[in-house]
Structure formats: C-alpha cells, structure tokens
C-alpha positions, 0 to 999 in steps of 0.5 A: 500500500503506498504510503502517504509520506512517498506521495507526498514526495511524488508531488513535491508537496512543500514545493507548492508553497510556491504556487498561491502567490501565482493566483494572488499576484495575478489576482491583485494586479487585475483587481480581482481579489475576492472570495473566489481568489483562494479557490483558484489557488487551491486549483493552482496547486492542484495542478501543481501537484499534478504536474509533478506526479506526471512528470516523475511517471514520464520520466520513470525510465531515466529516473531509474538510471539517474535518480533510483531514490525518487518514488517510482524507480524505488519501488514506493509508488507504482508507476500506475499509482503516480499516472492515477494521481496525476490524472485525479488531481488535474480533473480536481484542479479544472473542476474548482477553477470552473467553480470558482471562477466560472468560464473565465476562469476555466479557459485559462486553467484548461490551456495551464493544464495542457501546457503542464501535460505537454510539458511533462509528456514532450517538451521537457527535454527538449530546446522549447522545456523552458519556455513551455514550463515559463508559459506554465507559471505565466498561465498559472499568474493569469488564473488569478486574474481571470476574474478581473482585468487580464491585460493589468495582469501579463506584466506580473506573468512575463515576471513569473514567467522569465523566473520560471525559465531560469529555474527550468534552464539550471533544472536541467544541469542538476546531474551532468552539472553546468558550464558557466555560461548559464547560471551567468546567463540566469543570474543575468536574468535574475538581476534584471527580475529584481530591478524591474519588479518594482514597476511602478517607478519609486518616485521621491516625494516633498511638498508642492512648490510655488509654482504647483509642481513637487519638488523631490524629496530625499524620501520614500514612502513606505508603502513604495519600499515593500515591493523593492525591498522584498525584490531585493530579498528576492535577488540576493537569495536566488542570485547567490546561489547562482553565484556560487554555481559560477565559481562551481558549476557542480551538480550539489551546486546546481541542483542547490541554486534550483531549490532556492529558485523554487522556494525563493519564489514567493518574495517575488510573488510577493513584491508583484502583489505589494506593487499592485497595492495589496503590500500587506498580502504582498508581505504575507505572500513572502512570507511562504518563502522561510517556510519553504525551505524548512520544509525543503530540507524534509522534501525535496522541491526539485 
C-alpha cells in the first residue's frame, strides 16, 4: 500500500508553497481579489501537484538510471499509482477553477493544464522545456486574474514567467552539472527580475512648490519600499546561489541554486502583489518563502 509520506514526495508537496502567490499576484494586479481568489489557488496547486506526479511517471525510465531514490524507480509508488494521481488531481484542479471562477476562469486553467501535460509528456527535454514550463507559471499568474482585468495582469506573468525559465534552464544541469555560461546567463536574468519588479517607478516625494509642481524629496514612502525591498530579498537569495554555481558549476551546486529558485519564489510573488497595492498580502505572500525551505530540507522541491 503506498504510503502517504512517498506521495507526498511524488508531488513535491512543500514545493507548492510556491504556487498561491501565482493566483494572488495575478489576482491583485487585475483587481480581482475576492472570495473566489483562494479557490483558484487551491486549483493552482492542484495542478501543481499534478504536474509533478506526471512528470516523475514520464520520466520513470531515466529516473531509474539517474535518480533510483525518487518514488517510482524505488519501488514506493507504482508507476500506475503516480499516472492515477496525476490524472485525479488535474480533473480536481479544472473542476474548482470552473467553480470558482466560472468560464473565465476555466479557459485559462484548461490551456495551464495542457501546457503542464505537454510539458511533462514532450517538451521537457527538449530546446522549447523552458519556455513551455515559463508559459506554465505565466498561465498559472493569469488564473488569478481571470476574474478581473487580464491585460493589468501579463506584466506580473512575463515576471513569473522569465523566473520560471531560469529555474527550468539550471533544472536541467542538476546531474551532468553546468558550464558557466548559464547560471551567468540566469543570474543575468535574475538581476534584471529584481530591478524591474518594482514597476511602478519609486518616485521621491516633498511638498508642492510655488509654482504647483513637487519638488523631490530625499524620501520614500513606505508603502513604495515593500515591493523593492522584498525584490531585493528576492535577488540576493536566488542570485547567490547562482553565484556560487559560477565559481562551481557542480551538480550539489546546481541542483542547490534550483531549490532556492523554487522556494525563493514567493518574495517575488510577493513584491508583484505589494506593487499592485495589496503590500500587506504582498508581505504575507513572502512570507511562504522561510517556510519553504524548512520544509525543503524534509522534501525535496526539485
């Protein structure tokens, strides 16, 4: 009988912490946080978890080669068992997104679902893998926009999305290892995340003059500071670990900085929904980030 503990390693369950803040950056930034919101992050992580389950039943073969500890090569969970789980659990995830948000909702979580099987079942180990599962996450931001104004949203899901390649991009070096050239390229990449992510422009403040403009000011106001600091948060976390892929592309390396990709992701998530003025949730959307790693070290993520 399989057990819950090897299923919740199938799923990379800690690992979903990184998805409500999709929905809620998403959902913020289209002016659509309502009730319906935290059901379509729970539909969120519905298919997340989906997605990991099929994609460790298509990559079965390899992972008996490369990674014979993972579930289905240990012996812990039968490949139709994992195949079971992630075809219940993305009929789940399609069935509370349409309830929740109704047909606007499900036509972007039935593509989301497509994009993630499609994914998992081809373009993984393919040139396209990145982009694809970067199209993932950008899907995932826009379900939580759906019940709003879409368009105020897509900047927020070109952010998650450039993320998500990177992460995908270092993904694939976590058993060969990689040369310097692209955790350079991906931090490159992460520098530019950071210093765009607090889009609307932090502009110094002072008093009127006398002829009716403002003059600047030397300072800033607070609530225009939490999306940059957590930004910040974001880019010397991430980018240190890709750093140190840099002076050592190894795999422990790689597969290090991938992880941090991952559970660093809700400060991003958060400073996107600070920026579209829910700085409280914005903060609280972060806060997954601590807890992600404590749970990284008893699960993996990657």
């Amino acid at each position: 009988m399989t057990r819950l503990a090897d299923l919740a390693e199938l799923v990379r369950a800690p690992a979903a912490l990184s998805v409500p803040g999709d929905v809620l950056s998403g959902a913020a930034a289209a002016g659509a946080l309502d009730r319906r919101t935290p059901a379509l992050a729970g539909a969120s992580v519905l298919l997340y978890w989906a997605g990991m389950a099929a994609n460790d039943w298509a990559d079965r073969r390899l992972d008996a080669v490369e990674r014979p500890e993972r579930p289905i090569p240990s012996g812990r969970v039968r490949p139709s068992v994992a195949l079971g789980v992630a075809s219940g659990l993305t009929a789940a995830g399609l069935a509370v997104a349409t309830a929740a948000g109704g047909r606007r909702a499900a036509a972007v979580a039935l593509p989301l679902a497509a994009t993630i099987w499609g994914y998992d079942l081809r373009a993984k180990n393919t040139a396209a893998g990145p982009a694809v599962m970067a199209a993932c996450r950008g899907l995932d931001v826009l379900l939580g926009a759906s019940g709003g104004r879409v368009v105020r949203a897509l900047p927020a899901a070109l952010t998650v999305a450039a993320h998500t390649w990177t992460v995908t991009a270092l993904s694939r070096r976590e058993v060969t290892g990689a040369d310097r050239r692209l955790p350079g390229l991906t931090l490159t990449g992460t520098a530019l995340i950071a210093l765009t992510t607090p889009a609307r422009p932090i502009v110094l403040r002072g008093a009127p003059s006398s002829t009716g403009c403002v003059k600047r000011g030397p300072f800033l106001r607070l609530g225009e500071l939490v999306p940059a600091v957590l930004a910040a948060g974001y880019a010397v976390r991430y980018g240190r670990a890709q750093a140190r892929v840099l002076a050592d592309p190894s795999p422990a390396r790689v597969r290090a900085a991938v992880g941090a990709g991952i559970t660093g992701l809700p400060a991003l998530q958060g400073a996107l929904t600070a920026r579209a003025g829910a700085r409280l949730l914005g903060l609280a959307v972060a806060g997954a980030a601590p807890l992600g790693r404590r749970l990284a070290r008893l699960i993996s993520p990657t």
